[in-house]
Kinemage of the C-alpha trace (Angstrom):
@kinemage 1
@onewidth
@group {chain A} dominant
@subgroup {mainchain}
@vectorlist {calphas} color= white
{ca unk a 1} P -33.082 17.796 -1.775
{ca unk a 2} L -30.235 19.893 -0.796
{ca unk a 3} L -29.698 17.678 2.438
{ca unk a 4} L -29.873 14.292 0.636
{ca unk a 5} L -26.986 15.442 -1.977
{ca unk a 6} L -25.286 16.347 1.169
{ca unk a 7} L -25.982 12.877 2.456
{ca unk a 8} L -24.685 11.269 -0.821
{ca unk a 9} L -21.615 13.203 -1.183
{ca unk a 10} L -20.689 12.292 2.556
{ca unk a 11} L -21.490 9.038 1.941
{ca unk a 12} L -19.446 8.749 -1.623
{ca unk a 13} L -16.446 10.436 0.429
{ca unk a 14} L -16.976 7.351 2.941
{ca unk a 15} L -16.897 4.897 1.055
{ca unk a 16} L -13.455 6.503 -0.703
{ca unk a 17} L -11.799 6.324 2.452
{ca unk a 18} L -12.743 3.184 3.429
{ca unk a 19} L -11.341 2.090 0.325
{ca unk a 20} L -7.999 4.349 0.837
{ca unk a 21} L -8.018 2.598 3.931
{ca unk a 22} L -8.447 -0.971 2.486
{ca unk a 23} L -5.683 -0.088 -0.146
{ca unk a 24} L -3.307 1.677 2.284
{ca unk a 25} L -3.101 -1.503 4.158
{ca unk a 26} L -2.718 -3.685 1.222
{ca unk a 27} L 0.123 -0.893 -0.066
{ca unk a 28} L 1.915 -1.069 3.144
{ca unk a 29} L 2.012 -4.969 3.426
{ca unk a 30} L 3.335 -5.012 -0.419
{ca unk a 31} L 6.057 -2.494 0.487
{ca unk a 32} L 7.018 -4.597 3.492
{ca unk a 33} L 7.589 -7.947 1.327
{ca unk a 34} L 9.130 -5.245 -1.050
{ca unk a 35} L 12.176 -4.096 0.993
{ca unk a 36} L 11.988 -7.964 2.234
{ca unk a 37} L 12.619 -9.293 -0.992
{ca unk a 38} L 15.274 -6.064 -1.768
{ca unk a 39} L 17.241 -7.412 1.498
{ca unk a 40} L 17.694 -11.130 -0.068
{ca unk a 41} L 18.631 -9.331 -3.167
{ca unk a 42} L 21.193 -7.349 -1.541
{ca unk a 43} L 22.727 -10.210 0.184
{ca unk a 44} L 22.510 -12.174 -2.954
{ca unk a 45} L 24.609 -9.571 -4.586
{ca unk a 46} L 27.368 -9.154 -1.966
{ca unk a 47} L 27.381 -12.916 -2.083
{ca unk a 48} L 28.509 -13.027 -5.449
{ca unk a 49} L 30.825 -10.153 -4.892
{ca unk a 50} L 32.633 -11.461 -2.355
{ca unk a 51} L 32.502 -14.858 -4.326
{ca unk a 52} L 34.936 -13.650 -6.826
């Protein structure tokens, strides 16, 4: 009995990470287009500043 809660929990905390991991990678992509998309905004701004 003791064993096969032992099991579970493992297995709970397994399937967690996996998921972290899943999410991590999806988090980490979305940051990337992120600061992408900050850069055009950036030069989009100093366009118009330098624009006048």
């Amino acid at each position: 009995m003791i064993t096969l809660q032992n099991y579970k929990m493992f297995f709970d905390h397994y399937t967690e990470y996996q998921g972290f991991q899943r999410v991590n990678k999806c988090f980490a992509s979305s940051i990337a287009s992120v600061t992408h998309h900050q850069d055009d905004l950036n030069a989009i701004t100093n366009f118009k500043e330098t624009d006048g």
